[in-house]
Structures are given as structure tokens and as C-alpha cells.
LOMARMAR-922332 format. One line per field, with one value per residue (C-alpha): x, y, z. Coordinates in steps of 0.5 Angstrom, whole numbers. Layout:
BEGIN
c1	[X, ...]
c2	[Y, ...]
c3	[Z, ...]
***
This chain:
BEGIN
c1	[2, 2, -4, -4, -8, -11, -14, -20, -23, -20, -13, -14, -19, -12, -8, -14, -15, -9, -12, -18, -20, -24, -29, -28, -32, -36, -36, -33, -28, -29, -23, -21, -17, -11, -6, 0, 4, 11, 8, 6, 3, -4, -4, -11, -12, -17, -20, -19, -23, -21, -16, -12, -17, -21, -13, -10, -16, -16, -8, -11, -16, -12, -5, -11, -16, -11, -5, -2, 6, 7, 4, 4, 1, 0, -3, -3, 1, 2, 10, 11, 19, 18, 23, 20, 15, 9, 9, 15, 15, 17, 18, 17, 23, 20, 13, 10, 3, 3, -3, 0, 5, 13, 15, 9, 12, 6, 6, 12, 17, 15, 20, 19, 23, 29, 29, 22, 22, 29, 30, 25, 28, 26, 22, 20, 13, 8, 1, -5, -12, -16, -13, -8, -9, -6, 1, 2, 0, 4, 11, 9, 8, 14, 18, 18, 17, 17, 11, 4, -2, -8, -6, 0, 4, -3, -1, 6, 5, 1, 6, 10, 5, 5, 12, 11, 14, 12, 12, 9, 9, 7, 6, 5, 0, 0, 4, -1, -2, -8, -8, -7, -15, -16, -9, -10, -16, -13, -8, -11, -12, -5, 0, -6, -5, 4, 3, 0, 6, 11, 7, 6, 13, 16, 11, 12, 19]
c2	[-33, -26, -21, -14, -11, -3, 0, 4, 3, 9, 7, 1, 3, 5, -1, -6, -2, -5, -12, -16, -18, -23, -21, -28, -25, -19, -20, -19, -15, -15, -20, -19, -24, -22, -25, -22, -22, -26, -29, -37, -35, -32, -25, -23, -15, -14, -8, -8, -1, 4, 2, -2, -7, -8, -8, -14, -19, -17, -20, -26, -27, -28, -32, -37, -38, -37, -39, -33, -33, -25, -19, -12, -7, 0, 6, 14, 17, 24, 25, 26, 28, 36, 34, 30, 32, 31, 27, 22, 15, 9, 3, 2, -1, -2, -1, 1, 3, 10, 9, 4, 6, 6, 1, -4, -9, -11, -4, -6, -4, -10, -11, -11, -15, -10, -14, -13, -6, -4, 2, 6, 10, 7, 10, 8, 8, 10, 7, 10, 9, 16, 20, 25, 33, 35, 39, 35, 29, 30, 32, 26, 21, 23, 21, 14, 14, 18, 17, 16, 12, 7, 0, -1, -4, -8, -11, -12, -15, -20, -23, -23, -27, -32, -31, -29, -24, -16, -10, -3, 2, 9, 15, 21, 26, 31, 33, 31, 38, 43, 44, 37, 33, 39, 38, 29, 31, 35, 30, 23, 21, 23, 20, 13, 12, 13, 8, 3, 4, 3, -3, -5, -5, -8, -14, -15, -13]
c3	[-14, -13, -9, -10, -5, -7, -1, -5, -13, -15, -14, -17, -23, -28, -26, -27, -33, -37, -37, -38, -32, -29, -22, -18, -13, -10, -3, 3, -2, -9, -13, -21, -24, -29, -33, -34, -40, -39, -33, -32, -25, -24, -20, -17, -14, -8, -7, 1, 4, 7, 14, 17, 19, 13, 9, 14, 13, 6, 6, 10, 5, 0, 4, 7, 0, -5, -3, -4, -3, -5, -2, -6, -2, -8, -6, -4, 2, 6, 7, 13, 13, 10, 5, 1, -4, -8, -14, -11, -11, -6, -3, 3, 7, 15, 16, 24, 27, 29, 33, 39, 43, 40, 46, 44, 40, 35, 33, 28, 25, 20, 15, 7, 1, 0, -7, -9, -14, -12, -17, -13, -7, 0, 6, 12, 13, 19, 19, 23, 23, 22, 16, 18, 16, 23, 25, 31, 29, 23, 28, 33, 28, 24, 30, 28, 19, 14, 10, 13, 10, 13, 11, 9, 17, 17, 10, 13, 19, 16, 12, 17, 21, 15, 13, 6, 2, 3, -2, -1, -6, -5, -8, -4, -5, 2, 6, 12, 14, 14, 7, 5, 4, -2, -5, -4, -8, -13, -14, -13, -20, -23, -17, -18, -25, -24, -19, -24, -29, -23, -21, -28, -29, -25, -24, -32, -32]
***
């Protein structure tokens, strides 16, 4: 069975929007049942909230109370390398935290299923609890990744815990400077609706 994990409601709402869809619960994260066309298995969406925290105990949730053997992590990022552009799409290869020490070896690097969407270019991806709109946080995170979000290392590295399979798909919507909170605005509804094509298609493939 597969959990997909969507940080926050408008991420999630284009993809939800393609099924009929049944709440399971409301609480401690909201949880919606789909069935997918050419698929025997039941595949559930949770919505974690906004952060590492909320992510890892969203994807423990779904590993220990449903027994969930594939985690997919969709949703927006700041690029961190000065060649990616907005509007691009990518799996994510490695995944690490950026609020740790680089020797601490919980920080990760996490591995993702290199077989889980792999027509998508790959990126490695850097994890950090406060939102990045900084210059000198951006030069000292990209050091270790080349996009930057709030949830993904967390998701990885539980699955890593329980040993299961592992995808982060990403969209990027900033370049994680000055300017970026007023264009993750303006750009937040397009990249979340291609993000629901990309995983759309490749859940239903």
C-alpha cells in the first residue's frame, strides 16, 4: 500500500481533486482514501503540516497504523543551486537535514527508491526547519544539496527506520533568496497542480 504525504491543503487540493475520496479521519492529521484506476491496492493521502516534525510522525502513522510499504512525499521547494530554475520538477536522489551538523550522521544523507518515477531529473535535497528567504543561509545550505524544503529528509529518514521504499517529488517554486516568499506566492497553485500530473502519472502509469 501506498502513503502519499502533502505537507499543506493547497498542495494537496489539485491532486485530491481528481478522485472520489473518502476522509478516514480528521485527527491528528486529516486522511482521504482513493482508489486508483488500474491499481488493486488502496493508496491514502495525509496532509502532515508544515515542518520536519509534523512530516516524520505523519509518515510513522501511516507505516505503523496502516501498514504502508511505500512512502511518497510530493510538494514545493526553493532551489538552492543558481542553475535550476523555477517551474522545474525532480525526484529526489538523497535527502539530508540542513539544521544539523554535516558530521552528524542522523543529519542523513537518506537514500530515495532510484526506481520510483525515474523519467524525472534527479536532485539532492536539503531539509530545514524555518523556511529559507536568505542569502547566507541559502550559500551554506547548498553546500550539502541542491534544493531546499521543510519535510522531505524527515520522510526519508523514516523510512529508512522501517526499511521501506522512499520517494520525494519536488517542484520548485523560489530561488530561496530575498525575493522568494513573494514569488513561492505567486507560484504556489501552478507548480501544485503540475505536481499532481507528475504524480498522477506515475502512480497510475
Amino acid at each position: 500500500m501506498t502513503g502519499i504525504i502533502f505537507a499543506t491543503p493547497w498542495e494537496a487540493k489539485p491532486f485530491l481533486a481528481k478522485f472520489n475520496k473518502e476522509m478516514i479521519q480528521e485527527k491528528p492529521f486529516p486522511l482521504y482514501s482513493i482508489d486508483l484506476p488500474n491499481t488493486q491496492s488502496l493508496t491514502l493521502v495525509v496532509i502532515s503540516g508544515i515542518g520536519k516534525v509534523p512530516a516524520a510522525l505523519a509518515a510513522q502513522s501511516l507505516i505503523l497504523g496502516h501498514n504502508i510499504n511505500t512512502l511518497v512525499n510530493v510538494g514545493i521547494c526553493g532551489a538552492l543551486a543558481e542553475d535550476i530554475e523555477t517551474g522545474t520538477f525532480f525526484r529526489i536522489l538523497k535527502a539530508m537535514e540542513g539544521d544539523r551538523d554535516a558530521d552528524d550522521n542522523q543529519a542523513g544523507p537518506f537514500d530515495c527508491s532510484p526506481e520510483l518515477w525515474p523519467h524525472l531529473p534527479q536532485a539532492e535535497l536539503v531539509s530545514n526547519d524555518k523556511p529559507v528567504f536568505d542569502k547566507q543561509i541559502k550559500e551554506r545550505l547548498a553546500q550539502w544539496g541542491d534544493l531546499v524544503d521543510m519535510e522531505g529528509a524527515a520522510i526519508a529518514r523514516t523510512a529508512h527506520l522501517y526499511g521501506i521504499r522512499c520517494a520525494l517529488i519536488k517542484g520548485v517554486t523560489d530561488k530561496a533568496d530575498e525575493e522568494g516568499k513573494e514569488i513561492l506566492v505567486k507560484n504556489v497553485k501552478k507548480t501544485s497542480i503540475m505536481l499532481a500530473d507528475i504524480l498522477w502519472k506515475g502512480l497510475t502509469g
